[in-house]
PyMOL Python script that loads the backbone (N, CA, C, O; Angstrom):
from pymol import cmd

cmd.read_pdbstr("""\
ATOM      1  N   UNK A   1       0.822  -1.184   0.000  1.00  0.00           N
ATOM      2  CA  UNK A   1       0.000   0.000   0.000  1.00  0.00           C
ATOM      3  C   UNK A   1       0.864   1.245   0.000  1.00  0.00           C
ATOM      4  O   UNK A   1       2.079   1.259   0.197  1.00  0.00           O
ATOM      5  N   UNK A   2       0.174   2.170  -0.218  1.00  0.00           N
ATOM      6  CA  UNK A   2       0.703   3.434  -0.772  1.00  0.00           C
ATOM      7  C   UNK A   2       1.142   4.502   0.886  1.00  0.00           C
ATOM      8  O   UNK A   2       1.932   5.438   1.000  1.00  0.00           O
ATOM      9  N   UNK A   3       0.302   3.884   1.865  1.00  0.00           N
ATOM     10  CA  UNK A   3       0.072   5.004   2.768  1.00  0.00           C
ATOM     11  C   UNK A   3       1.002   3.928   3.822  1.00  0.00           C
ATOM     12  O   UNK A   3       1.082   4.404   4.955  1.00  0.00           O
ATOM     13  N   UNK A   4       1.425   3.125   3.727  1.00  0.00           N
ATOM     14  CA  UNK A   4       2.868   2.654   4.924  1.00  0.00           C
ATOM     15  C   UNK A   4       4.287   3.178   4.461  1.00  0.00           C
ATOM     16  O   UNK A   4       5.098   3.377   5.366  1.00  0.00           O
ATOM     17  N   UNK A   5       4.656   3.407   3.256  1.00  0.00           N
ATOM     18  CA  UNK A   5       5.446   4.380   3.334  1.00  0.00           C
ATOM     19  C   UNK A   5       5.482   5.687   3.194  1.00  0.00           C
ATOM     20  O   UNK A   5       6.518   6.314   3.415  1.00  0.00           O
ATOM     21  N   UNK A   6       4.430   6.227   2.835  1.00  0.00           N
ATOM     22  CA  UNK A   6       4.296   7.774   3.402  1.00  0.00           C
ATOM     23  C   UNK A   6       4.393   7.772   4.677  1.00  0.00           C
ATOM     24  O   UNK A   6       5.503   8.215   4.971  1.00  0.00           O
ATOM     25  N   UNK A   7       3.802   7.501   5.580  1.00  0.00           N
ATOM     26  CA  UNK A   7       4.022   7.227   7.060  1.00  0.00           C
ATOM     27  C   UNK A   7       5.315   7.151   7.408  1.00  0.00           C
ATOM     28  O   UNK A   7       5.892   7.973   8.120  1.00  0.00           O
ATOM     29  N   UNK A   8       5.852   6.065   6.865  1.00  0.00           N
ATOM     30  CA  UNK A   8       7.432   6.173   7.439  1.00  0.00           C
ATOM     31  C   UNK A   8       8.554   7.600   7.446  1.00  0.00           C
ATOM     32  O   UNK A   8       9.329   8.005   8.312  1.00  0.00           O
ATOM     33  N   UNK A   9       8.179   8.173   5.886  1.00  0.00           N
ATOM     34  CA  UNK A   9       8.751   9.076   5.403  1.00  0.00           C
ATOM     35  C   UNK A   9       8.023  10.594   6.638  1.00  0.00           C
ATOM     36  O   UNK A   9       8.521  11.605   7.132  1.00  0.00           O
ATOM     37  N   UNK A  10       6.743   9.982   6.668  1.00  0.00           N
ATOM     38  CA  UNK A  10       6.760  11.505   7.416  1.00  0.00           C
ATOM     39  C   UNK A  10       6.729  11.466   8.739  1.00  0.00           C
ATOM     40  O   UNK A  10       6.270  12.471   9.281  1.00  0.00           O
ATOM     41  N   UNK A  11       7.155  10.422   9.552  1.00  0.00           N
ATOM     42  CA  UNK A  11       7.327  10.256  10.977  1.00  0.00           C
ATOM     43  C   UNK A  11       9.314  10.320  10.711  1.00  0.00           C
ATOM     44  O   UNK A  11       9.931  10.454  11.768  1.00  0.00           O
ATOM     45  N   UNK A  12       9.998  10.250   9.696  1.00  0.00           N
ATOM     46  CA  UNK A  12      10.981  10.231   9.610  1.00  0.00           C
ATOM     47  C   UNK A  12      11.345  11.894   9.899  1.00  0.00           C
ATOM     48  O   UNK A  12      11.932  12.225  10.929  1.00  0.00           O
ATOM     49  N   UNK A  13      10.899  12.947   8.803  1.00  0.00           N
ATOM     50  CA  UNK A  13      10.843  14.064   8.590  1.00  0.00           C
ATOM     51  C   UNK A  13      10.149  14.296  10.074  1.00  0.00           C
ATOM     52  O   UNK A  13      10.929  14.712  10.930  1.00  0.00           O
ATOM     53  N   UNK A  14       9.147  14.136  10.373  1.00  0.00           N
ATOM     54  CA  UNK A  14       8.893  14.775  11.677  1.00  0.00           C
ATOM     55  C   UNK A  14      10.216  14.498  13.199  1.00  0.00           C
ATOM     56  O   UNK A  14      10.347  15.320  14.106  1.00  0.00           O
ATOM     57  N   UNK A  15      10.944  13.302  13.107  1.00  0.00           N
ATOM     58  CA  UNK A  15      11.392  12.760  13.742  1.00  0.00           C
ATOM     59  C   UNK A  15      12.729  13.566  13.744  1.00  0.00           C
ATOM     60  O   UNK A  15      13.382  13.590  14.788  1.00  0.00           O
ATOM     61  N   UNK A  16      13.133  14.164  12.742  1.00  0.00           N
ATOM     62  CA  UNK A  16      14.434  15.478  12.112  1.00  0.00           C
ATOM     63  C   UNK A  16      13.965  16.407  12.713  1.00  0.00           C
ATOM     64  O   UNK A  16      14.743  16.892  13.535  1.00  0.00           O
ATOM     65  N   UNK A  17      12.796  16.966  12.633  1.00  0.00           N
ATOM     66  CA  UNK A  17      12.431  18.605  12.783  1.00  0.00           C
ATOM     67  C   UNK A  17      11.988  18.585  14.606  1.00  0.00           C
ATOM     68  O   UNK A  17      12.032  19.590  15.316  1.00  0.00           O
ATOM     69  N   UNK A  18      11.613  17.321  15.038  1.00  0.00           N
ATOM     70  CA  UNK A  18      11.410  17.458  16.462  1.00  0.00           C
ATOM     71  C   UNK A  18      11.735  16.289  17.222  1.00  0.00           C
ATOM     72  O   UNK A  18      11.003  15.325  17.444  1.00  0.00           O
ATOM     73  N   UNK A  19      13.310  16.544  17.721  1.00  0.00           N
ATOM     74  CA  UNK A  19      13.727  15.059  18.227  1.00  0.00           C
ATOM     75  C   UNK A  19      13.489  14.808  19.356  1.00  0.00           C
ATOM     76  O   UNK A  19      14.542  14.298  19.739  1.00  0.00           O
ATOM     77  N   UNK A  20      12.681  14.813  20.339  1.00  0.00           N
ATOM     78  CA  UNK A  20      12.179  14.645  21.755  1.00  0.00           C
ATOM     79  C   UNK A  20      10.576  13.964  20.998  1.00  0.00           C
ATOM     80  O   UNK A  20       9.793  13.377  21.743  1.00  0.00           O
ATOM     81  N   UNK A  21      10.386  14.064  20.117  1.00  0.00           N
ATOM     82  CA  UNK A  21       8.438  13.874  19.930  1.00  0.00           C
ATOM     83  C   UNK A  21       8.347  12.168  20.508  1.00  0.00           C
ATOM     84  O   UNK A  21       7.380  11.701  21.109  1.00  0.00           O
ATOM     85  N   UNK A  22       9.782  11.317  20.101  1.00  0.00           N
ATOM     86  CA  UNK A  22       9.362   9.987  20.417  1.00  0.00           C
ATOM     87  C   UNK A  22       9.963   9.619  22.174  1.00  0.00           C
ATOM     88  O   UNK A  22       9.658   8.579  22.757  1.00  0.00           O
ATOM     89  N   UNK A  23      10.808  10.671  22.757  1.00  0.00           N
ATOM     90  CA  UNK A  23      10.795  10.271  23.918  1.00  0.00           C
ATOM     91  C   UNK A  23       9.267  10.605  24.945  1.00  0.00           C
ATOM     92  O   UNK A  23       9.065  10.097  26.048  1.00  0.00           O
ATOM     93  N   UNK A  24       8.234  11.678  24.155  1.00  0.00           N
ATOM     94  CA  UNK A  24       7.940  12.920  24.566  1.00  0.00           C
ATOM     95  C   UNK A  24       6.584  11.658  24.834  1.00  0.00           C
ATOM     96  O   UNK A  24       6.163  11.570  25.987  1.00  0.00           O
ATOM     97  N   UNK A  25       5.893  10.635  23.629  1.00  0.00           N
ATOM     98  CA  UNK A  25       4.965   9.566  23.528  1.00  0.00           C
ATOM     99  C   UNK A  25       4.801   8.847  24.229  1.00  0.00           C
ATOM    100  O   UNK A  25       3.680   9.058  24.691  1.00  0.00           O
ATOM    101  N   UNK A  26       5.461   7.591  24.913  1.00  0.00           N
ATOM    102  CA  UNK A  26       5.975   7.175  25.835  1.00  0.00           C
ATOM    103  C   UNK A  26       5.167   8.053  27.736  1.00  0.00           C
ATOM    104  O   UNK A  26       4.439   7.762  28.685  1.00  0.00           O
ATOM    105  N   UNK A  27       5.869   8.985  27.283  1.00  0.00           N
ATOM    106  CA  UNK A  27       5.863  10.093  28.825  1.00  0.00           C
ATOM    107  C   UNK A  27       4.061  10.547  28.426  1.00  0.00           C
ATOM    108  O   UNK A  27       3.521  10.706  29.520  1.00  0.00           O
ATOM    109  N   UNK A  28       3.273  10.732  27.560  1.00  0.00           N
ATOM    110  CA  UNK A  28       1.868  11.105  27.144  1.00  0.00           C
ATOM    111  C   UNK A  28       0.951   9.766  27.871  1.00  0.00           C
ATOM    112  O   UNK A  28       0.067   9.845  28.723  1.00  0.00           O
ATOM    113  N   UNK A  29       1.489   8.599  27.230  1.00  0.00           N
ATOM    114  CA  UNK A  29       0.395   7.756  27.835  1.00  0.00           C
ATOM    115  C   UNK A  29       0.594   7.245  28.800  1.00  0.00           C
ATOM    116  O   UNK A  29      -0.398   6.785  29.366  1.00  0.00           O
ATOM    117  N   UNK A  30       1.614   7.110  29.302  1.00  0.00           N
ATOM    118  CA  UNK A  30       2.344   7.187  30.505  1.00  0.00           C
ATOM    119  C   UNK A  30       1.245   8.194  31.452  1.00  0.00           C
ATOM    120  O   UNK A  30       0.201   7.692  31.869  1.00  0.00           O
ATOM    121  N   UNK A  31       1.449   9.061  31.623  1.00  0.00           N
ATOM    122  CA  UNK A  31       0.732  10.065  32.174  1.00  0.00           C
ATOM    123  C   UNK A  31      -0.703  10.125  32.369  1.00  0.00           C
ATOM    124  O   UNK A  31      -1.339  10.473  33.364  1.00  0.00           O
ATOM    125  N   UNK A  32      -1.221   9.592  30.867  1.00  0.00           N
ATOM    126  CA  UNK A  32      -2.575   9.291  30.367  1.00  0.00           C
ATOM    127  C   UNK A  32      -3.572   7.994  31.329  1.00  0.00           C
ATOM    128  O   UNK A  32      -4.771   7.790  31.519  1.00  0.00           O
ATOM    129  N   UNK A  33      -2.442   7.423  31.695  1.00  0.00           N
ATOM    130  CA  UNK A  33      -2.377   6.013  32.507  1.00  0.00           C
ATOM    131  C   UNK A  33      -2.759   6.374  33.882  1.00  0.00           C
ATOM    132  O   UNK A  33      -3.817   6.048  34.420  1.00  0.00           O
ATOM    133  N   UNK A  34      -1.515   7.294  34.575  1.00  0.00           N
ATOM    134  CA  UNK A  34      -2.232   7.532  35.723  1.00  0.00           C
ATOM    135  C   UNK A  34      -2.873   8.029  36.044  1.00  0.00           C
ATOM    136  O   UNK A  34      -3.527   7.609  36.999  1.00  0.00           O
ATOM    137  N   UNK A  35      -3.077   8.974  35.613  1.00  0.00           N
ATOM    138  CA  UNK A  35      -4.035  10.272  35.579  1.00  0.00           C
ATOM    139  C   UNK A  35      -5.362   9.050  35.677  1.00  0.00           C
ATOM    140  O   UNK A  35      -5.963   8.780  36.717  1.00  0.00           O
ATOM    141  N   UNK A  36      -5.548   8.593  34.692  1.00  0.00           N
ATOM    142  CA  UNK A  36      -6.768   7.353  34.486  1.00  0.00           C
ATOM    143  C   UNK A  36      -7.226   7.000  35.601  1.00  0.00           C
ATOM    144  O   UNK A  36      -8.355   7.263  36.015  1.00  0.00           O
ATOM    145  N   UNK A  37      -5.836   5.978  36.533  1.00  0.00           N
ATOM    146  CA  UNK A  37      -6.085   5.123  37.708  1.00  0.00           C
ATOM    147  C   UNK A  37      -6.334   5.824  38.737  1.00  0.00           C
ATOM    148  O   UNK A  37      -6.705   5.223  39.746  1.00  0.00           O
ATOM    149  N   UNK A  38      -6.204   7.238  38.767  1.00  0.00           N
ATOM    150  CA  UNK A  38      -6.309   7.703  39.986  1.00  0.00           C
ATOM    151  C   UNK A  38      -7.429   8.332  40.188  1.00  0.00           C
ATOM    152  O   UNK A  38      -7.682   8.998  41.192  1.00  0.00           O
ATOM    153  N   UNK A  39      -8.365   8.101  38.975  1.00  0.00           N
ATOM    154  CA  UNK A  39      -9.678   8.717  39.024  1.00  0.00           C
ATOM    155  C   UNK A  39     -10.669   7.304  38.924  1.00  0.00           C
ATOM    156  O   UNK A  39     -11.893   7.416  39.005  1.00  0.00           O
ATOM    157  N   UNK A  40     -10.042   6.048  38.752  1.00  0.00           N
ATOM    158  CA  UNK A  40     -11.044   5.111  38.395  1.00  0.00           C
ATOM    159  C   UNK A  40     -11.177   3.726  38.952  1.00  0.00           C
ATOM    160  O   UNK A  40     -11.565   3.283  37.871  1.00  0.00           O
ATOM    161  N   UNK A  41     -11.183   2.974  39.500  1.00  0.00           N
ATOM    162  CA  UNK A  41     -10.837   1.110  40.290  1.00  0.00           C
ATOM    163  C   UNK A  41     -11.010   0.103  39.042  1.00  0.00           C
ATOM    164  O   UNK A  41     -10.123  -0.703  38.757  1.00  0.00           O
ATOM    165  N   UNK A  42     -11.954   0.184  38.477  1.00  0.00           N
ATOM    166  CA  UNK A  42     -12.165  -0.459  36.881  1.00  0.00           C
ATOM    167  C   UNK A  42     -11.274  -0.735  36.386  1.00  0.00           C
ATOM    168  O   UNK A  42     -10.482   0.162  36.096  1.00  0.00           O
ATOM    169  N   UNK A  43     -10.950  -2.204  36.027  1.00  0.00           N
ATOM    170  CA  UNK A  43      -9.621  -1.810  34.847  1.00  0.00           C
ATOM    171  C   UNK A  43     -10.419  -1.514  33.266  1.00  0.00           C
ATOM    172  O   UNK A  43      -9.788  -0.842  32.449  1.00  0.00           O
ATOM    173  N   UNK A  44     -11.351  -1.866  33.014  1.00  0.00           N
ATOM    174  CA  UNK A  44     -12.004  -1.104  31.703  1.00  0.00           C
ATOM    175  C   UNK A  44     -12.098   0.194  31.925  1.00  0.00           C
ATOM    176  O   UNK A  44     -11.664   0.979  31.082  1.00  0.00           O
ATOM    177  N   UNK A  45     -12.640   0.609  33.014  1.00  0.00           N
ATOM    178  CA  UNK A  45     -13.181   2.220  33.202  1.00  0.00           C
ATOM    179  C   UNK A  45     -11.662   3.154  32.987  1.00  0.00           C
ATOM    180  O   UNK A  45     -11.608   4.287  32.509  1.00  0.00           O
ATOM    181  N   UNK A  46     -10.536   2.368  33.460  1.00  0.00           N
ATOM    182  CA  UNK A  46      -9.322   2.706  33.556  1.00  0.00           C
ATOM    183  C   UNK A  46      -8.428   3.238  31.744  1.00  0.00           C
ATOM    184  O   UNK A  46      -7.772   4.164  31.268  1.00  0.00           O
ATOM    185  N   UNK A  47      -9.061   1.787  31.312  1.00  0.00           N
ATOM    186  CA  UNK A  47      -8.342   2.028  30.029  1.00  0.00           C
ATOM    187  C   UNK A  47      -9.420   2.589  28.999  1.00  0.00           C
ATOM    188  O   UNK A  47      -9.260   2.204  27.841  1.00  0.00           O
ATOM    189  N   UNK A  48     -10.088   3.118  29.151  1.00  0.00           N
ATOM    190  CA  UNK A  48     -11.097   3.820  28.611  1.00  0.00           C
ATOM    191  C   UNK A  48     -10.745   5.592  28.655  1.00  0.00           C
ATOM    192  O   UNK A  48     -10.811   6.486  27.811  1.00  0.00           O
ATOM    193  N   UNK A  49     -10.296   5.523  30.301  1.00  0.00           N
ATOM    194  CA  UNK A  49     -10.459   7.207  30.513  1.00  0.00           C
ATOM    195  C   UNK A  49      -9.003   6.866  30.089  1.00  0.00           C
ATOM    196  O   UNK A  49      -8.733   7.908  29.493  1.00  0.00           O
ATOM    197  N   UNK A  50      -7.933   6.128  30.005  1.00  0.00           N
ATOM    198  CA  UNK A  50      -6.296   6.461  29.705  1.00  0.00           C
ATOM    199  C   UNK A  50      -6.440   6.547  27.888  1.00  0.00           C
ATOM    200  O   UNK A  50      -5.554   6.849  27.089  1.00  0.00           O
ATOM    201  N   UNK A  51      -7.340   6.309  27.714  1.00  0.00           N
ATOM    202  CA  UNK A  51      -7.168   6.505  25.625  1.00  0.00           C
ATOM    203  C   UNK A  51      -7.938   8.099  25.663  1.00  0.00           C
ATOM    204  O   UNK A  51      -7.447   9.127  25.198  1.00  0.00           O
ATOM    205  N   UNK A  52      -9.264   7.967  26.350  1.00  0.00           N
ATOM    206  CA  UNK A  52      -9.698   9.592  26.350  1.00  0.00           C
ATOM    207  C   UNK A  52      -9.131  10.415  26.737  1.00  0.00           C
ATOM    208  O   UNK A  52      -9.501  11.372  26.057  1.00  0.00           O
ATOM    209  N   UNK A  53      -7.987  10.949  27.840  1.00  0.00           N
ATOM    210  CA  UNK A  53      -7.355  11.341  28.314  1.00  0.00           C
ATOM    211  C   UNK A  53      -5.659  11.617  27.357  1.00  0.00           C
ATOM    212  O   UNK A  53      -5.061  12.692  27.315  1.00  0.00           O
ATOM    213  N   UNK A  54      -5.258  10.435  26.753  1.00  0.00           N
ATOM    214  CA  UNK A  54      -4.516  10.577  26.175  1.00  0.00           C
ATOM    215  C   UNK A  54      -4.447  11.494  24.554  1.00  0.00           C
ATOM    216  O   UNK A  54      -3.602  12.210  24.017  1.00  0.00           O
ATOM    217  N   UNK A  55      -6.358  10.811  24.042  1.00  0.00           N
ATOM    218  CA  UNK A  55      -6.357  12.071  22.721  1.00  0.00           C
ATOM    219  C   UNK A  55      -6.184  13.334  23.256  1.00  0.00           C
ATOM    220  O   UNK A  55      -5.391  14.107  22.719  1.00  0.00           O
ATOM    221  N   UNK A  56      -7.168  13.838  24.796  1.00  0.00           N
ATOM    222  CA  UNK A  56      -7.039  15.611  24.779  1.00  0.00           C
ATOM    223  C   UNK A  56      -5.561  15.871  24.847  1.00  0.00           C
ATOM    224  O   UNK A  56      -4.992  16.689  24.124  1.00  0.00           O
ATOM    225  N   UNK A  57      -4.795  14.905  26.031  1.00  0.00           N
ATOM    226  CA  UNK A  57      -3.517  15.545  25.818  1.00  0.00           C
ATOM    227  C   UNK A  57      -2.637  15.387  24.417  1.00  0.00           C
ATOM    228  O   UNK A  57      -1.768  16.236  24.218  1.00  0.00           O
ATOM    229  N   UNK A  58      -2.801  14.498  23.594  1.00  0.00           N
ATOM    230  CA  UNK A  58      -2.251  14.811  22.339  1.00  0.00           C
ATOM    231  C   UNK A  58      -2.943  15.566  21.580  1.00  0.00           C
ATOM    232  O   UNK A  58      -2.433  15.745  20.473  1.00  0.00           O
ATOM    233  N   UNK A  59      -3.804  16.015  21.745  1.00  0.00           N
ATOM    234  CA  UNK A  59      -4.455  16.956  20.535  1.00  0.00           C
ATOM    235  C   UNK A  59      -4.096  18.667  21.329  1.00  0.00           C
ATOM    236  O   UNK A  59      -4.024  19.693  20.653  1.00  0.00           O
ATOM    237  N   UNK A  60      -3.936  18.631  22.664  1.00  0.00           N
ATOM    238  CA  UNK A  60      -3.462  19.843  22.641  1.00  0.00           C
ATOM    239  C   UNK A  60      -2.404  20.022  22.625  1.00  0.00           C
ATOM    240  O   UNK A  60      -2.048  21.170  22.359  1.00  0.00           O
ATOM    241  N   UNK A  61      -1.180  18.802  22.949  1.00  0.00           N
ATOM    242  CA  UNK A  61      -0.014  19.462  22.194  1.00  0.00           C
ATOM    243  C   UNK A  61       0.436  19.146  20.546  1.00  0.00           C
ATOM    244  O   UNK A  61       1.392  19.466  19.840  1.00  0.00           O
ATOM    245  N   UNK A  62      -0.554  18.502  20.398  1.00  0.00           N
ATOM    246  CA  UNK A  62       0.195  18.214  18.747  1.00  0.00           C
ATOM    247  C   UNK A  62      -0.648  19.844  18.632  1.00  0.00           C
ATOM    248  O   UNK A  62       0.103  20.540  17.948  1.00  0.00           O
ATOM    249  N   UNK A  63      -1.674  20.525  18.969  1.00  0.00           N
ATOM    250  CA  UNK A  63      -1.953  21.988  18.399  1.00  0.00           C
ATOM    251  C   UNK A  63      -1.089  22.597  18.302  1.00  0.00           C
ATOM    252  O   UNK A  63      -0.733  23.067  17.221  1.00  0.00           O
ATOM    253  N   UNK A  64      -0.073  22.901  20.133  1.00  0.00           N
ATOM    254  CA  UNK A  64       0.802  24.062  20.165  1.00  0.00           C
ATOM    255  C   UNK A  64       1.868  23.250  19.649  1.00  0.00           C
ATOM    256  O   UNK A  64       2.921  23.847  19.875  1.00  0.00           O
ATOM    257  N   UNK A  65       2.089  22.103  19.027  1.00  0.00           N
ATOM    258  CA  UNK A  65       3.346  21.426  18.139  1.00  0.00           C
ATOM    259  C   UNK A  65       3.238  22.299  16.726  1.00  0.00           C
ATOM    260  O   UNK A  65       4.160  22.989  16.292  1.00  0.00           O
ATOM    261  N   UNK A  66       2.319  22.186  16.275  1.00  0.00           N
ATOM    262  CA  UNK A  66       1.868  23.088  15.067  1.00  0.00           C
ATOM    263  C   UNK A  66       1.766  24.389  15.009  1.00  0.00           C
ATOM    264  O   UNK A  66       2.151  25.093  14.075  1.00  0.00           O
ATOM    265  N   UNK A  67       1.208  24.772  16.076  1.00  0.00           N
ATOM    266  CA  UNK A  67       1.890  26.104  16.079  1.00  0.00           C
ATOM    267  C   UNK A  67       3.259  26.445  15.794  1.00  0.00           C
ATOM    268  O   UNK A  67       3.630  27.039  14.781  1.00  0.00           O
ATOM    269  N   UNK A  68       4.217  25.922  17.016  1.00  0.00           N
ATOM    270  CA  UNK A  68       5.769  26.265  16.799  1.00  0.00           C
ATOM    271  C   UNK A  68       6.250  25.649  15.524  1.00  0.00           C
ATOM    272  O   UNK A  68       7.055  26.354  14.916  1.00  0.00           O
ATOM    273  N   UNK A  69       5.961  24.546  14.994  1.00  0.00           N
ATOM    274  CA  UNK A  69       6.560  24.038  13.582  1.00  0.00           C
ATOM    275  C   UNK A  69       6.115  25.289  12.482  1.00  0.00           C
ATOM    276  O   UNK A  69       6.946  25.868  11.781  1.00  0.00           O
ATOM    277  N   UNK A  70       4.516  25.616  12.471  1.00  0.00           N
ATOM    278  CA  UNK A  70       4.675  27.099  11.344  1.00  0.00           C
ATOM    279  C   UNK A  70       5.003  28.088  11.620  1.00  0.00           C
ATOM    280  O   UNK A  70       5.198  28.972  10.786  1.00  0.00           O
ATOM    281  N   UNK A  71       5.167  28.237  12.900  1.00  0.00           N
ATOM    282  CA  UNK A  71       5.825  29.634  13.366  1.00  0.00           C
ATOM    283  C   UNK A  71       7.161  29.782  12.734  1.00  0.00           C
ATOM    284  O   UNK A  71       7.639  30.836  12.314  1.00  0.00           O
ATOM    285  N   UNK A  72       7.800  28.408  12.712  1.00  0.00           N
ATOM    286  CA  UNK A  72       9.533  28.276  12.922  1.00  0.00           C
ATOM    287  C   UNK A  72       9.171  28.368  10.993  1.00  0.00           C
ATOM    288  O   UNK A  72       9.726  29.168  10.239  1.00  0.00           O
ATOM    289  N   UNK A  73       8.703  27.903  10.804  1.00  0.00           N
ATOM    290  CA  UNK A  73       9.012  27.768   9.053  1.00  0.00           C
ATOM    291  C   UNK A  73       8.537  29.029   8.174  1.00  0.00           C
ATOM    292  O   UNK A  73       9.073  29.321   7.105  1.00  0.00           O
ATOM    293  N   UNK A  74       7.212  29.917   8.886  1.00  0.00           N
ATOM    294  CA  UNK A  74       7.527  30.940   8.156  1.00  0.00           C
ATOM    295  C   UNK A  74       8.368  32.409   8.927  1.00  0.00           C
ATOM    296  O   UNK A  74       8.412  33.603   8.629  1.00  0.00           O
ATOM    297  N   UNK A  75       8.775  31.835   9.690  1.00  0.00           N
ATOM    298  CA  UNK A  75       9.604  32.939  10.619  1.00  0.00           C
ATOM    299  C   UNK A  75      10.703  33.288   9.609  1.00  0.00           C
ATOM    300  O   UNK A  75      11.574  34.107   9.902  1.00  0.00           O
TER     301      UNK A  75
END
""", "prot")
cmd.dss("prot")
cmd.show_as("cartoon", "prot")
cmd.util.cbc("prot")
cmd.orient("prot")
Protein backbone atom coordinates (compact mmCIF):
# COMPACT_ATOMS: atom_id res chain seq x y z
CA UNK A 1 0.00 0.00 0.00
CA UNK A 2 0.70 3.43 -0.77
CA UNK A 3 0.07 5.00 2.77
CA UNK A 4 2.87 2.65 4.92
CA UNK A 5 5.45 4.38 3.33
CA UNK A 6 4.30 7.77 3.40
CA UNK A 7 4.02 7.23 7.06
CA UNK A 8 7.43 6.17 7.44
CA UNK A 9 8.75 9.08 5.40
CA UNK A 10 6.76 11.51 7.42
CA UNK A 11 7.33 10.26 10.98
CA UNK A 12 10.98 10.23 9.61
CA UNK A 13 10.84 14.06 8.59
CA UNK A 14 8.89 14.78 11.68
CA UNK A 15 11.39 12.76 13.74
CA UNK A 16 14.43 15.48 12.11
CA UNK A 17 12.43 18.61 12.78
CA UNK A 18 11.41 17.46 16.46
CA UNK A 19 13.73 15.06 18.23
CA UNK A 20 12.18 14.65 21.76
CA UNK A 21 8.44 13.87 19.93
CA UNK A 22 9.36 9.99 20.42
CA UNK A 23 10.80 10.27 23.92
CA UNK A 24 7.94 12.92 24.57
CA UNK A 25 4.96 9.57 23.53
CA UNK A 26 5.98 7.18 25.83
CA UNK A 27 5.86 10.09 28.82
CA UNK A 28 1.87 11.11 27.14
CA UNK A 29 0.39 7.76 27.83
CA UNK A 30 2.34 7.19 30.51
CA UNK A 31 0.73 10.06 32.17
CA UNK A 32 -2.57 9.29 30.37
CA UNK A 33 -2.38 6.01 32.51
CA UNK A 34 -2.23 7.53 35.72
CA UNK A 35 -4.03 10.27 35.58
CA UNK A 36 -6.77 7.35 34.49
CA UNK A 37 -6.08 5.12 37.71
CA UNK A 38 -6.31 7.70 39.99
CA UNK A 39 -9.68 8.72 39.02
CA UNK A 40 -11.04 5.11 38.39
CA UNK A 41 -10.84 1.11 40.29
CA UNK A 42 -12.16 -0.46 36.88
CA UNK A 43 -9.62 -1.81 34.85
CA UNK A 44 -12.00 -1.10 31.70
CA UNK A 45 -13.18 2.22 33.20
CA UNK A 46 -9.32 2.71 33.56
CA UNK A 47 -8.34 2.03 30.03
CA UNK A 48 -11.10 3.82 28.61
CA UNK A 49 -10.46 7.21 30.51
CA UNK A 50 -6.30 6.46 29.70
CA UNK A 51 -7.17 6.51 25.62
CA UNK A 52 -9.70 9.59 26.35
CA UNK A 53 -7.36 11.34 28.31
CA UNK A 54 -4.52 10.58 26.18
CA UNK A 55 -6.36 12.07 22.72
CA UNK A 56 -7.04 15.61 24.78
CA UNK A 57 -3.52 15.55 25.82
CA UNK A 58 -2.25 14.81 22.34
CA UNK A 59 -4.45 16.96 20.53
CA UNK A 60 -3.46 19.84 22.64
CA UNK A 61 -0.01 19.46 22.19
CA UNK A 62 0.19 18.21 18.75
CA UNK A 63 -1.95 21.99 18.40
CA UNK A 64 0.80 24.06 20.16
CA UNK A 65 3.35 21.43 18.14
CA UNK A 66 1.87 23.09 15.07
CA UNK A 67 1.89 26.10 16.08
CA UNK A 68 5.77 26.26 16.80
CA UNK A 69 6.56 24.04 13.58
CA UNK A 70 4.67 27.10 11.34
CA UNK A 71 5.82 29.63 13.37
CA UNK A 72 9.53 28.28 12.92
CA UNK A 73 9.01 27.77 9.05
CA UNK A 74 7.53 30.94 8.16
CA UNK A 75 9.60 32.94 10.62
Amino acid sequence: MLIEPLLAVVLAQLAGRVPGIFFGLPLLALASLIFAATHHEDPAAIGYAAVHWMVWLGGMLGAVLAVVLLLGWFA
